[in-house]
C-alpha positions as CSV (number, residue, x, y, z in Angstrom):
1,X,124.8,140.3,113.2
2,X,121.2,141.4,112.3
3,X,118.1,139.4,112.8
4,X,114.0,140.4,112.6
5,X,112.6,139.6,116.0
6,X,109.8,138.3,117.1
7,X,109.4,139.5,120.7
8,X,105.5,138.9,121.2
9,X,102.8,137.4,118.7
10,X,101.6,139.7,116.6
11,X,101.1,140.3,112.4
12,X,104.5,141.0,110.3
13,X,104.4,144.9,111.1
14,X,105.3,144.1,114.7
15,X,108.8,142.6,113.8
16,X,111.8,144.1,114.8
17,X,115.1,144.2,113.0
18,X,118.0,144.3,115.3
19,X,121.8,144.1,116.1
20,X,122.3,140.7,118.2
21,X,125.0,138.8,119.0
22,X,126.8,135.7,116.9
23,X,125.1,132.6,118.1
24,X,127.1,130.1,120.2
25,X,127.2,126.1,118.7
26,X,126.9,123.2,121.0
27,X,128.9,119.7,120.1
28,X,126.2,119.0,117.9
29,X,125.3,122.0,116.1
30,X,126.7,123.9,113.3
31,X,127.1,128.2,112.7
32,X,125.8,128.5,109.1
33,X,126.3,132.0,107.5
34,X,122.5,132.2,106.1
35,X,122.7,133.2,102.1
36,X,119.0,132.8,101.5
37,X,115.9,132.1,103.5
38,X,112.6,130.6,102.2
39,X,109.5,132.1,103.4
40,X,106.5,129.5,104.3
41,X,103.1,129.8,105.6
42,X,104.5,128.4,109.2
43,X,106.4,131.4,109.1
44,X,103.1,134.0,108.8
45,X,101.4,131.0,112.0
46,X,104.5,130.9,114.5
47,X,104.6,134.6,114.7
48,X,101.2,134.8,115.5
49,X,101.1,132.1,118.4
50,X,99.3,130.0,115.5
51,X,101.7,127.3,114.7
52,X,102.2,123.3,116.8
53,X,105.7,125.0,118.0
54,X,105.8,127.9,120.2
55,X,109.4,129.3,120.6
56,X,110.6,131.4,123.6
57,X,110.6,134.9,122.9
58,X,112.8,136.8,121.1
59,X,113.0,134.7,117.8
60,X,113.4,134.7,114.3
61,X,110.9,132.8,111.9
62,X,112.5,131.3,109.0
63,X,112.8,127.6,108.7
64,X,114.3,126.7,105.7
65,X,117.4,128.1,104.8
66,X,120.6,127.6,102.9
67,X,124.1,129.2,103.4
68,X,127.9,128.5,104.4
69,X,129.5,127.1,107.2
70,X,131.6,128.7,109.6
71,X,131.9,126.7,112.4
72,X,131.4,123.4,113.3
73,X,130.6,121.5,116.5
74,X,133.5,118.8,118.0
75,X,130.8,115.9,117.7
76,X,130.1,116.9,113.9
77,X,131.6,114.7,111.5
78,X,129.6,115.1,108.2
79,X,130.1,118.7,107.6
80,X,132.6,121.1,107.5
81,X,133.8,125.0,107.4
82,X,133.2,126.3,103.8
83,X,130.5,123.9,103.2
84,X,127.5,125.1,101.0
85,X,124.3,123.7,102.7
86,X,120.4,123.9,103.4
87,X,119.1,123.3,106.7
88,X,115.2,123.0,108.3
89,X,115.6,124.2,111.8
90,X,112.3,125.3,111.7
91,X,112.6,128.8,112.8
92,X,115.1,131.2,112.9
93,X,116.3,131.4,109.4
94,X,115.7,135.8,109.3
95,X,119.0,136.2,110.3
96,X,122.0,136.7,109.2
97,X,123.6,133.6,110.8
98,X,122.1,130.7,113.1
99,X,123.0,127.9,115.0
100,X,121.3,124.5,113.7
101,X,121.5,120.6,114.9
102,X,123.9,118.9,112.5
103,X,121.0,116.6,112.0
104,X,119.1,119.3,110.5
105,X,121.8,120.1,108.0
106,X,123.0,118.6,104.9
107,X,125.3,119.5,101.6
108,X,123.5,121.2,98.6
109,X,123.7,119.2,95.3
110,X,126.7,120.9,92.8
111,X,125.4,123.8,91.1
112,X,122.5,124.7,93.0
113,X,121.7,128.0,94.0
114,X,121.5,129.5,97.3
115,X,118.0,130.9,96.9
116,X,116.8,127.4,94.8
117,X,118.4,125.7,98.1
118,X,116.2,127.7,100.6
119,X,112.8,127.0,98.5
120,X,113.2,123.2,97.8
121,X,112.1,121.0,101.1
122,X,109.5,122.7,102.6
123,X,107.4,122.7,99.5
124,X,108.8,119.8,97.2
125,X,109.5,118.0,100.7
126,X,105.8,118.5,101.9
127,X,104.2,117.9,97.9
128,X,106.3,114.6,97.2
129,X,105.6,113.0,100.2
130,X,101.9,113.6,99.8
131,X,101.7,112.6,96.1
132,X,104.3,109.4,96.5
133,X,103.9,108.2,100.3
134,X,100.4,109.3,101.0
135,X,98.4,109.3,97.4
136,X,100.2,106.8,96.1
137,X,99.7,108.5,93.0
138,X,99.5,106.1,89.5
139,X,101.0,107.5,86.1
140,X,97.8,108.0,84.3
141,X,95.3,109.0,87.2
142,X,94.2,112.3,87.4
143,X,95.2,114.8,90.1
144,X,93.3,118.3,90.8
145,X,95.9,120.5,92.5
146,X,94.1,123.7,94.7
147,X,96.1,126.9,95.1
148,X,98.1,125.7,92.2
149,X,100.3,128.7,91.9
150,X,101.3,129.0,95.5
151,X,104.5,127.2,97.1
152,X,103.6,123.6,97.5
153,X,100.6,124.1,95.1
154,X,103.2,124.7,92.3
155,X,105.5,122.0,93.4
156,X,102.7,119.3,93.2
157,X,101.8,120.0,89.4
158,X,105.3,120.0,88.8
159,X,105.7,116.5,90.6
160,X,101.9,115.8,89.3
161,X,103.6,115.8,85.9
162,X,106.7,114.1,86.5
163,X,104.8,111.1,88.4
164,X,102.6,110.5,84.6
165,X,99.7,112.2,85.8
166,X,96.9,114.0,84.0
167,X,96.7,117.4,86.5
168,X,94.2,119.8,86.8
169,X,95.0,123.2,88.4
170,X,93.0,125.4,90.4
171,X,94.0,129.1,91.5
172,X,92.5,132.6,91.6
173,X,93.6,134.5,88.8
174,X,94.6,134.2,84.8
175,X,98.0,135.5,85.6
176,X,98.6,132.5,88.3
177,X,97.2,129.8,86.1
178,X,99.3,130.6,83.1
179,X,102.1,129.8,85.6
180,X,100.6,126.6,86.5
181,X,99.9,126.1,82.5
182,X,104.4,126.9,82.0
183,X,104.8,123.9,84.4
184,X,102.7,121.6,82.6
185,X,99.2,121.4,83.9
186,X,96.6,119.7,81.1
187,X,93.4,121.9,82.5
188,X,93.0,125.0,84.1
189,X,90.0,126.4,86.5
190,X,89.6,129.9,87.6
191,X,87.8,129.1,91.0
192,X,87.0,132.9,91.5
193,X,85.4,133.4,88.3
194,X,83.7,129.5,87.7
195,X,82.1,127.5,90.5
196,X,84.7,124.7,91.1
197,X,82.4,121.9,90.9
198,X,80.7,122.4,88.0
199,X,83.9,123.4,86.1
200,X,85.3,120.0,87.0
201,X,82.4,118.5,86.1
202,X,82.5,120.2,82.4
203,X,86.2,119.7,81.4
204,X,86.8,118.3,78.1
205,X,87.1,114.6,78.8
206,X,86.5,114.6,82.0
207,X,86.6,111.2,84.3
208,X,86.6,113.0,87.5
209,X,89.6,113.2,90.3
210,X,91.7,110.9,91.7
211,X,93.8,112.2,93.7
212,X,93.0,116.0,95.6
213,X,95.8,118.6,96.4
214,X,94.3,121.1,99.5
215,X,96.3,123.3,101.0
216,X,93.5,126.0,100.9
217,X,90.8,124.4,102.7
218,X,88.0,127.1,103.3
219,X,85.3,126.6,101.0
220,X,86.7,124.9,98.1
221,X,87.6,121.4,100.0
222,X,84.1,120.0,99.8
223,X,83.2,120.5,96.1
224,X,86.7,119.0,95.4
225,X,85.9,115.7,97.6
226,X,83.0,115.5,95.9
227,X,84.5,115.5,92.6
228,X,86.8,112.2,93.6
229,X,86.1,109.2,91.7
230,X,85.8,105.8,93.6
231,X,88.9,105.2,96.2
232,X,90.1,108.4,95.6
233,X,92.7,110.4,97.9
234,X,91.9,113.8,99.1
235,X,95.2,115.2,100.7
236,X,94.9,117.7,103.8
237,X,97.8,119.9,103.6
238,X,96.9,123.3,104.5
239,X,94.0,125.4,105.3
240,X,95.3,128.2,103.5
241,X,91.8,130.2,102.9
242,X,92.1,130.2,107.0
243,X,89.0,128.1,107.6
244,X,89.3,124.9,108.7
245,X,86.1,123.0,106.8
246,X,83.8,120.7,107.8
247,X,83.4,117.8,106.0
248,X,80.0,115.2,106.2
249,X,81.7,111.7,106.2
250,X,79.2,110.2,104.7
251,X,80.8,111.7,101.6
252,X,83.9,109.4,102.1
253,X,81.5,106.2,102.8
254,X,79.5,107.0,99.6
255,X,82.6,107.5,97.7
256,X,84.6,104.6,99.3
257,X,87.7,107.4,99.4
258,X,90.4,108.2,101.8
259,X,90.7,111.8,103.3
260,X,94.6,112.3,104.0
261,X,96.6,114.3,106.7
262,X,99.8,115.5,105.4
263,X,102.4,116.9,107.9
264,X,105.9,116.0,106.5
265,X,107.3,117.3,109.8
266,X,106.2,114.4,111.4
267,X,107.1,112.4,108.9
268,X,111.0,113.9,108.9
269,X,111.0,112.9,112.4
270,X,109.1,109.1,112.3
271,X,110.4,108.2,109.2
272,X,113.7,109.9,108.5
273,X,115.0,106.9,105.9
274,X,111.5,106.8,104.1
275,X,112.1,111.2,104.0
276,X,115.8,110.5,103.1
277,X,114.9,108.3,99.7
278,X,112.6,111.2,98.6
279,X,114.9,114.1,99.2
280,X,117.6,111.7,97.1
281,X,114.8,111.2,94.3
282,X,114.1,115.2,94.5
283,X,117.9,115.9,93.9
284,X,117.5,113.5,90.8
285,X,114.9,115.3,89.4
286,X,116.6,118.7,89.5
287,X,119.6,117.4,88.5
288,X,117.8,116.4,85.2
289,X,116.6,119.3,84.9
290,X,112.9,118.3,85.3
291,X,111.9,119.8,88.6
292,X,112.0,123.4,89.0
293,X,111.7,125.9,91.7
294,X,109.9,128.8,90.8
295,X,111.0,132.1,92.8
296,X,108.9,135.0,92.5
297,X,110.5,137.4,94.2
298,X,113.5,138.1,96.7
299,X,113.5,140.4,99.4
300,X,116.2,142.0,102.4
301,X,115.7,141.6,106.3
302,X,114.5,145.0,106.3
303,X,111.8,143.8,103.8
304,X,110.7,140.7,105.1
305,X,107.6,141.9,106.9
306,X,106.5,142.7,103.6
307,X,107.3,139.3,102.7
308,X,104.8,137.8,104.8
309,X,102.4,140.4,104.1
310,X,102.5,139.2,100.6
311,X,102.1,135.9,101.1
312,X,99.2,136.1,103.4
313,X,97.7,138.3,100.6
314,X,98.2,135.2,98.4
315,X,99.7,137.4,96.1
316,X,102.8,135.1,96.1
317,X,103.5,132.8,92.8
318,X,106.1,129.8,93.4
319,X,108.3,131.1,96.5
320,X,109.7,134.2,98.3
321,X,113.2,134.6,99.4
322,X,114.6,136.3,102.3
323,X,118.3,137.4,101.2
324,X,119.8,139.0,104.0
């Protein structure tokens, strides 16, 4: 089988596609023939030596995936040979088939697509459990999403809408916001063309932010805090921009808000019935035909270092997908 190979940190170019053998399964694993592989920002971190997991060299990044069973280890009872499924085993996934922990694996809903499969959890996982377990977010407040057309950017004004909220998107070009504007979002701000606090300030009927959606970080975190109204929620998801602000807590005493750390790997792990009710409620949601993965653009092995390129770029709308 073929698989890109990360044999020492390095950017995308440094990848090597190659001819490897089959993976064996333990008791507790499964062999899933991989049909579609989302690519995440973790994936353009681990390859660099950047991300909280370091895997032994040679591997494949990839951690969300879907595909078809082959094989199936004796202690597995839940799943079985044929099965179409989606698994988060966190790398690994630019392959053409991978070993994964049963617990890591799980049936797809009827009539979902492979490549819908492969871009659901990581983003709608991460974005739901932000907005609903962290946020707490009301039908009726007011949520300012930043890098609104990205992967979990996207998914949080989609959620943002279906939760009752009034959201407000922020991105860097006309072409992403009209995305943002297809998937519901009430105001739009062009943050490299208008200064992002005084366009929030200026908004037709504006009663400031309730709830803040960062995954960029950099420089636009602190004018968004500063737009939050009293016991408001700024959520830290990402520092996307790749700067890591600083923030003057006096900000938070002044506004009696909460600043938010969102990791929903963690959260799989600590609270895997809490994660379980969401990823049931997600399933609802697309099967009524309300939530909607957006896929940009799909791409071979061979092309996956282009993949990450373009996502690092922040050229990339909604989600990529690795089809090997």
């Amino acid at each position: 089988m073929k698989a890109l190979l990360c044999k020492q940190y390095g950017l995308p170019e440094s990848l090597v596609l190659e001819e490897v053998p089959t993976p064996s399964i333990s008791k507790k694993q499964v062999l899933i023939s991989v049909k579609a592989c989302g690519v995440n920002f973790p994936d353009t971190l681990i390859i660099q030596g950047k991300y909280q997991f370091k895997p032994a060299f040679p591997f494949s990044p990839g951690g969300e995936l879907a595909g078809v069973v082959k094989a199936v280890g004796e202690e597995v009872s839940h799943l079985n040979i044929g099965d179409s499924v989606f698994a988060m085993p966190g790398w690994g996934g630019f392959a053409e088939e991978i070993a994964v922990d049963a617990s890591r694996v799980f049936r797809m809903p009827a009539g979902m697509d492979y490549s819908v499969a492969a871009s659901f959890m990581y983003t709608y996982g991460t974005s739901y459990h932000a907005l609903k377990n962290r946020a707490q977010l009301q039908a009726g407040e007011t949520l300012l999403v930043l890098g609104a057309a990205g992967g979990v950017g996207l998914a949080a004004v989609n959620l943002g809408k279906i939760m009752g909220a009034k959201v407000i998107v922020a991105a860097s070009s006309d072409e992403k916001l009209a995305l943002c504007k297809a998937y519901g979002a009430d105001e739009c701000i062009n943050y490299q063309t208008q200064d992002l606090r005084e366009a929030l300030k200026n908004l037709p009927e504006s009663n400031g932010v309730d709830v803040v959606y960062d995954p960029v970080g950099g420089a636009f975190t602190e004018p968004a805090l500063r737009s939050l109204n009293w016991k408001g929620r700024h959520l830290v998801v990402g520092f996307a921009a790749g700067q890591i602000p600083s923030i003057a807590l006096n900000l938070a005493l002044l506004k009696g808000c909460s600043i938010m750390g969102i990791f929903w790997g963690a959260f799989v792990e600590k609270e895997p019935k809490a994660n379980f009710q969401n990823i049931q409620e997600l399933f609802d949601f697309y099967q009524r035909g309300i939530l909607k993965p957006h896929i940009q653009k799909t791409y071979n092995l061979s092309e996956a270092p282009q993949a990450l390129h373009d996502l690092t770029q922040r050229r990339a709308m909604g989600k990529l997908v690795i089809v090997p």
